[in-house]
Structure formats: structure tokens, C-alpha cells
C-alpha positions as CSV (number, residue, x, y, z in Angstrom):
1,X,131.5,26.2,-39.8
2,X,131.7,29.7,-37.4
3,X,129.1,31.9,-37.4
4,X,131.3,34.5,-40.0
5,X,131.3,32.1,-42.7
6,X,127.6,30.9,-42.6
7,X,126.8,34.6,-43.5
8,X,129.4,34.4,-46.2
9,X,127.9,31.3,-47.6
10,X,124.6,32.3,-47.2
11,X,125.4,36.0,-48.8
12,X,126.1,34.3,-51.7
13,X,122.8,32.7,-52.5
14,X,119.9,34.1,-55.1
15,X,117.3,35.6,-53.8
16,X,113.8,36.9,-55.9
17,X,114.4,39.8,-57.0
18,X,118.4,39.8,-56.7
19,X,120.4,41.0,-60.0
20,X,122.4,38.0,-61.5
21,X,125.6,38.2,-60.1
22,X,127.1,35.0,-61.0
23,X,125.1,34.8,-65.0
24,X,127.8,31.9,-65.7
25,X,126.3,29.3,-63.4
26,X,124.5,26.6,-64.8
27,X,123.0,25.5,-60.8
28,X,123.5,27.8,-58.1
29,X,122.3,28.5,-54.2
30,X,119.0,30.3,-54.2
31,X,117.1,31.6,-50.8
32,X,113.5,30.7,-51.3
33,X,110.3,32.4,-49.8
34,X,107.7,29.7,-48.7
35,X,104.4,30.7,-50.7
36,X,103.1,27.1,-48.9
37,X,103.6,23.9,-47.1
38,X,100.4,21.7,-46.5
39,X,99.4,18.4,-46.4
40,X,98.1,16.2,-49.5
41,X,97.1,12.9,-47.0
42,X,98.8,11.9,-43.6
43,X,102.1,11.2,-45.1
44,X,103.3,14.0,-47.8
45,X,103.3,17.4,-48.0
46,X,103.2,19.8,-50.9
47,X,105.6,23.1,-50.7
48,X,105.4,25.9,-53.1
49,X,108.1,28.4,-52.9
50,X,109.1,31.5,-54.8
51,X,112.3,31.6,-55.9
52,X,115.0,33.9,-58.6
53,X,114.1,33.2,-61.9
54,X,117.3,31.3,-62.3
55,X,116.2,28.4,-60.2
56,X,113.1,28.2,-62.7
57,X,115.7,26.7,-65.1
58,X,115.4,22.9,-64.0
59,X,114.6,20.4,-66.2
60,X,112.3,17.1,-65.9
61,X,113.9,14.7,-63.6
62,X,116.8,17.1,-62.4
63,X,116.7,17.6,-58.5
64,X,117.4,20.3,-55.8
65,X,119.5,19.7,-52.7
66,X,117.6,21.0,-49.6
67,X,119.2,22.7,-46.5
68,X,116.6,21.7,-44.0
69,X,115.4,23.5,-41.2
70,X,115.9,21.6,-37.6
71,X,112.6,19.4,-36.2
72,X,114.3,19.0,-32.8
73,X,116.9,21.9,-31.7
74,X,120.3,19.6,-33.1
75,X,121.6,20.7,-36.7
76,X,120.9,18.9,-40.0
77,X,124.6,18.3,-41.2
78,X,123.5,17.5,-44.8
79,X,121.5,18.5,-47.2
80,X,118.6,16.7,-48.7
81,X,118.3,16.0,-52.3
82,X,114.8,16.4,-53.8
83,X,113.3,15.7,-57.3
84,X,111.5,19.1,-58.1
85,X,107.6,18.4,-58.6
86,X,106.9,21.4,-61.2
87,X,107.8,24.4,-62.2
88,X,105.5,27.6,-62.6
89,X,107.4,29.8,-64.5
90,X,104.8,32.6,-64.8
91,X,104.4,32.7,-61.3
92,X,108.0,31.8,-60.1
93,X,107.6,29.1,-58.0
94,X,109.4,25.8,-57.4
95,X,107.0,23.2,-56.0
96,X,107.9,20.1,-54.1
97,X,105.9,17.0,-52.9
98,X,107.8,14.7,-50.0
99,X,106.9,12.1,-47.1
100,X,107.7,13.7,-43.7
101,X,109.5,10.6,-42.8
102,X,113.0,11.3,-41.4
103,X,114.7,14.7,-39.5
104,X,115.4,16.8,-42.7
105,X,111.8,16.6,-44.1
106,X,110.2,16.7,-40.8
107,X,112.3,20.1,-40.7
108,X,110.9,20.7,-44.0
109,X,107.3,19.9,-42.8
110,X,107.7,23.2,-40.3
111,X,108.1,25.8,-42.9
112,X,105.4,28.1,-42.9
113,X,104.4,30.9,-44.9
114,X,107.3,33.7,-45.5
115,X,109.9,31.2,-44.1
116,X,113.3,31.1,-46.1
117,X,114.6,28.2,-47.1
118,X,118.0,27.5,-49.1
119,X,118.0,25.5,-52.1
120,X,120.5,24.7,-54.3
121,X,120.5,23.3,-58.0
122,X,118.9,22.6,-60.3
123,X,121.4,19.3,-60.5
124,X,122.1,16.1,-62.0
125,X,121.0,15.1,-65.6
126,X,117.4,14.6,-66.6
127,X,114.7,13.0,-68.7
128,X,115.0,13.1,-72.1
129,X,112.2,12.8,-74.9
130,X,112.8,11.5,-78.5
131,X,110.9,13.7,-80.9
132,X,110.1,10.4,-83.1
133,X,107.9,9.2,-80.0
134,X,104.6,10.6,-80.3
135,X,102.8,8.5,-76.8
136,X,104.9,7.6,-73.2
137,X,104.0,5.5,-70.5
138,X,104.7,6.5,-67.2
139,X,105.0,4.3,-64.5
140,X,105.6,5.5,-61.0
141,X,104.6,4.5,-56.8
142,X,104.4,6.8,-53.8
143,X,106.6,9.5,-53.8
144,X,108.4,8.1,-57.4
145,X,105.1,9.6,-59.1
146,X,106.8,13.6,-57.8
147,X,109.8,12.9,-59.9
148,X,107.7,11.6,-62.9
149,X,105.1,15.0,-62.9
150,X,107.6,17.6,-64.5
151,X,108.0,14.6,-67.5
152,X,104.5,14.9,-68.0
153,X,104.9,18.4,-67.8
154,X,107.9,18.5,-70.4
155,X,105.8,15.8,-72.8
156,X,102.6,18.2,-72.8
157,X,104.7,21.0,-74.1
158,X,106.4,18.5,-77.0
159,X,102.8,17.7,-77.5
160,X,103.8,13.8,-76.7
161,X,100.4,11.7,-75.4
162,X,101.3,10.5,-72.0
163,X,99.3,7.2,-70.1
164,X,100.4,6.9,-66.4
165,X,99.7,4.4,-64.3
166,X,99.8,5.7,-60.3
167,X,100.8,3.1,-57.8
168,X,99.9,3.0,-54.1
169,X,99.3,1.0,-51.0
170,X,95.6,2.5,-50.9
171,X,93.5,5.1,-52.1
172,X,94.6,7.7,-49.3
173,X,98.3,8.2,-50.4
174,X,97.0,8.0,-54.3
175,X,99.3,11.3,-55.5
176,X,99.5,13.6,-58.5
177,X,96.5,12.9,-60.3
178,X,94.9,15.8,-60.8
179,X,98.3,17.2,-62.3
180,X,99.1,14.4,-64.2
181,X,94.9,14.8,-65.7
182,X,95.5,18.7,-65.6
183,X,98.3,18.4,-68.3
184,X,96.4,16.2,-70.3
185,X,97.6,12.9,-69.5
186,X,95.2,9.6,-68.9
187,X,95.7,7.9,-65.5
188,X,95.5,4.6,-64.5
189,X,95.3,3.7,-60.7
190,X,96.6,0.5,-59.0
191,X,96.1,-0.3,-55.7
192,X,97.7,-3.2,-53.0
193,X,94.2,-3.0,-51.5
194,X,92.4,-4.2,-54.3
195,X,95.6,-6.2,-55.6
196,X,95.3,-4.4,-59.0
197,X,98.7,-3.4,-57.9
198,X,100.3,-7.0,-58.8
199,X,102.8,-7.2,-61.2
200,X,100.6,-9.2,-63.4
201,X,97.5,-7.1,-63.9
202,X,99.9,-4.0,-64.5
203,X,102.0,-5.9,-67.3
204,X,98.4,-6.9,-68.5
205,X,97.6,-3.1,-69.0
206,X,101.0,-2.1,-70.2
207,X,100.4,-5.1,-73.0
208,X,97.4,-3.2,-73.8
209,X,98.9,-0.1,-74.7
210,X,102.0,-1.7,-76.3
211,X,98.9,-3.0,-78.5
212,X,97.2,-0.2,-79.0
213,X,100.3,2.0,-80.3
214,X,100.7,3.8,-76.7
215,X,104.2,3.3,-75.8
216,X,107.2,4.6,-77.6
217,X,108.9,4.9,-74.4
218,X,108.9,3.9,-70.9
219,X,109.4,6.1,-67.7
220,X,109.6,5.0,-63.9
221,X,110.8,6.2,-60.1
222,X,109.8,4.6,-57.1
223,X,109.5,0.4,-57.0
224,X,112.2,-2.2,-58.0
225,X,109.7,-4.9,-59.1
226,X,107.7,-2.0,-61.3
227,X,111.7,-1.3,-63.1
228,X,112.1,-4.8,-63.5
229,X,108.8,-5.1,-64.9
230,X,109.4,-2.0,-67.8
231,X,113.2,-3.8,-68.2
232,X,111.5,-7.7,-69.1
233,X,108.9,-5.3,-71.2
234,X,111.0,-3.2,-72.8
235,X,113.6,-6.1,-73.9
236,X,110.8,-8.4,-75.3
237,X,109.4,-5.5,-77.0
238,X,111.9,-3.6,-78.7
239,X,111.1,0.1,-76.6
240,X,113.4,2.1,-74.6
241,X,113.2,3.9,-71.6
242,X,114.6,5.8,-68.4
243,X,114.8,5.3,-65.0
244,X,115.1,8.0,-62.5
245,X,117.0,6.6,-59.6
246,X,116.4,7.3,-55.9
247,X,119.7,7.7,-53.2
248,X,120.9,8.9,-50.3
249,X,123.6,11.9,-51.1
250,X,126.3,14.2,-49.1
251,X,127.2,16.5,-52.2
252,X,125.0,16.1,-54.7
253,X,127.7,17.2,-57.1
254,X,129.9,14.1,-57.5
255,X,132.9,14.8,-55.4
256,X,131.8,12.5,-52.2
257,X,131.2,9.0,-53.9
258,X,128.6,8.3,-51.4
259,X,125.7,7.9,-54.2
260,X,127.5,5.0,-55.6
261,X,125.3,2.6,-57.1
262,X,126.0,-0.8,-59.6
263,X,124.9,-0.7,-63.3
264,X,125.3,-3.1,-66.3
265,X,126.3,-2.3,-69.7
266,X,126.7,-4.5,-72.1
267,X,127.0,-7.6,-69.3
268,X,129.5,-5.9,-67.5
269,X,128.8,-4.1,-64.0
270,X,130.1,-0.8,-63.1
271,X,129.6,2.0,-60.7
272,X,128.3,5.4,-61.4
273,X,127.0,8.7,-59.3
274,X,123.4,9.1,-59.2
275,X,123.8,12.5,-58.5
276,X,126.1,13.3,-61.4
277,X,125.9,11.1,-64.1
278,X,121.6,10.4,-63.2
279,X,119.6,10.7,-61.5
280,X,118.3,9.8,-64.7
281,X,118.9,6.5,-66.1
282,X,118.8,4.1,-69.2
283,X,116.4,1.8,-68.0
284,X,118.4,-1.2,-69.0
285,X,121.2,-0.9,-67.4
286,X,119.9,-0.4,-63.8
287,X,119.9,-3.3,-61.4
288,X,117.7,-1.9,-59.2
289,X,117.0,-0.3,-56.1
């Protein structure tokens, strides 16, 4: 791409404060202003950016696509597609929680206060709520548990009870529970440290809600053997639920086929876009990650 049609390109994105110019868009390209970037534990950061009030639009479980900054001097050919953490619509911010792990969120890691950064979205479908179920459980591990906080976010607005249960290798990279608490929901921790983390002990607690009336639906991001759990679950008892489905994507949009993954409905397997026809899944029909 020359020089001349990077400035088109970017001359076409939102900024705060821009008028609407293109009011028919459902997603679009905004230009972001880093409000901040810092560290929750030695593996994730938090960023908060302030964005046009048309990027404020994103639903539960829909996702951005990231144009990341370079960690090393060489360009980042693609963008990076992100679950949004939450939205703060009163003070127009976007807010995201990733692992610095590989060249695009490493980039991402060296924002700093003021920076630009170019987002585009909001994409994808998301979660959906049933207004017949009155409690959720939410099941979610490591960087999962960023996609699942806007559904806790959606259900305290429907005024839906939510019980999550946060998984992690140790209490250090524990995330999101002082936002899951802070929007009213009860949270459960399991660890691999203590084993509370083993498949048994959490279908032990997710028996106990089922029990108690606590689980109209099921929700989950972030561990195959936690989905497979919710699946066997949710097929012995009789309760639904969603899936939102982690993959690497070029376009984000559909077009490129590279988010591919295999699903089966009604016994027979088929292939579907994460990035357009999920991220957000019925729980059944996903074979896992």
C-alpha cells in the first residue's frame, strides 16, 4: 500500500468528536485516543481508549479488529481481532484486556497515553439473552473471562442474576473480578494450584447451582475441556447455552475463509466463519477449540 493511500484509508476513519459522515454503517474504522494502557499482572494489560460515539455501539461478545502498532521496526501486515472488554458509554471509552504474547499485542503493549490507535468494528454476532431466563452461569479461563465481562454487563442491565466461575493457572493471572462483583454478579474462583480447577470439582459446583435454580443458561470462552464440560451439562440437563469462539483472522469480515472452523448440527459436521457467522456460538454444536 504507497504512502498516498494509507492517508486515504486512514482519512476515512472516526475520530471523537468527528460529524457522522458515513450514518449508514453498522461497524466502521474509528481512530482511537489512548486514555490508558497498564498492566493487571505480568501477563495482560488493560487499555482504555476514547473513541466516536459510534464505536460505543458494540454489543456483548462482538469484537474489534486491531491495527497494531510495530514492537520491533518491521510492519504488522494484519490486524488483530479482539473481544471488547466493556463499554463506558457515559465516558466514551472502549476498554480492552489482552496477554502481550505475540508481535501485534506486544505493539499494543507500547501505547501510551495520547497515542492513536485504529480500530475497526464493532463485528461479528454476539451474545444473546432470553428474557424467560431470570439466572446465567458464566464460565470462563484466562483471557476467555474479557470476552465474557460485557455479558455480565448486558445481563445486569436485563436485570438477569449472573454466577461466574473464573479459571486460572494461579491466583496471580486471576482476572475480572472486581468487574464481574462490581456489576453485581457472584464469583467463584478455581485454581490449577490448588486443583479446584479439575473438571470434577467445577461440574460439582455447576450441579449445585443447577440445584439451586441458578442456571437457565450457560456461557463460556477460553478452555476446550471447560466447553465440553457445559456441552455433557447442558445435554443431561435440558439448558442451553453459547460459546464464544476464539481464532486467528485476516478480514474479520468473512471474505478470507481463514477463520474456518468445523461444527455439528444435527450429527452432521460443517464449516462456518467465526468472524461472521460467531464469534458467538450455540454451545452444542461446537467441537472445540
Amino acid at each position: 500500500m504507497s504512502l498516498e493511500q494509507c492517508e486515504k484509508y486512514t482519512d476515512s476513519a472516526l475520530r471523537v468528536g468527528d460529524a457522522d459522515r458515513y450514518p449508514q454503517r453498522v461497524a466502521g474504522e474509528f481512530i482511537g485516543v489512548v486514555v490508558s494502557n497498564d498492566w493487571v499482572n505480568k501477563e495482560y494489560k488493560h487499555l482504555v481508549l476514547k473513541v466516536h460515539e459510534r464505536a460505543l455501539g458494540t454489543y456483548a461478545g462482538q469484537f474489534f479488529h486491531l491495527l497494531c502498532p510495530t514492537p520491533d521496526g518491521a510492519e504488522v501486515w494484519m490486524r488483530r481481532p479482539m473481544s471488547v472488554y466493556r463499554v463506558d458509554k457515559k465516558a466514551g471509552q472502549l476498554e480492552f484486556l489482552y496477554k502481550c504474547e505475540g508481535r501485534g499485542t506486544r505493539g499494543m503493549g507500547m501505547l501510551a497515553k495520547g497515542d492513536e490507535f485504529n480500530i475497526a468494528g464493532p463485528l461479528g454476532k454476539g451474545f444473546k439473552l432470553d428474557p424467560a431466563w431470570k439466572n446465567i452461569v458464566v464460565l470462563g479461563r484466562g483471557v476467555g473471562l474479557a470476552t465474557l465481562a460485557p455479558l455480565s454487563q448486558l445481563a445486569a442491565e436485563k436485570k438477569v442474576g449472573v454466577t461466574t466461575i473464573l479459571s486460572a493457572r494461579n491466583p496471580d493471572v486471576v482476572m475480572s473480578k472486581d468487574l464481574f462483583e462490581s456489576l453485581g454478579a457472584k464469583t467463584v474462583t478455581v485454581l490449577d494450584t490448588d486443583k479446584s480447577s479439575d473438571v470434577a470439582n467445577v461440574s460439582k459446583i455447576i450441579e449445585a447451582l443447577i440445584a439451586d435454580k441458578k442456571a437457565d443458561a450457560f456461557f463460556t470462552c477460553g478452555s476446550s475441556r471447560l466447553l465440553k464440560l457445559m456441552q455433557q451439562l447442558g445435554k443431561k440437563h435440558g439448558i442451553p447455552g453459547q460459546v464464544a469462539m476464539e481464532q486467528i483472522m485476516v478480514c474479520g469480515v468473512g471474505a478470507c475463509y481463514v477463520c474456518m472452523r468445523t461444527f455439528e448440527i444435527d450429527g452432521v459436521k460443517t464449516l462456518k466463519r467465526v468472524c461472521r457467522d460467531g464469534p458467538v456460538f450455540d454451545m452444542q454444536t461446537a467441537v472445540g477449540w
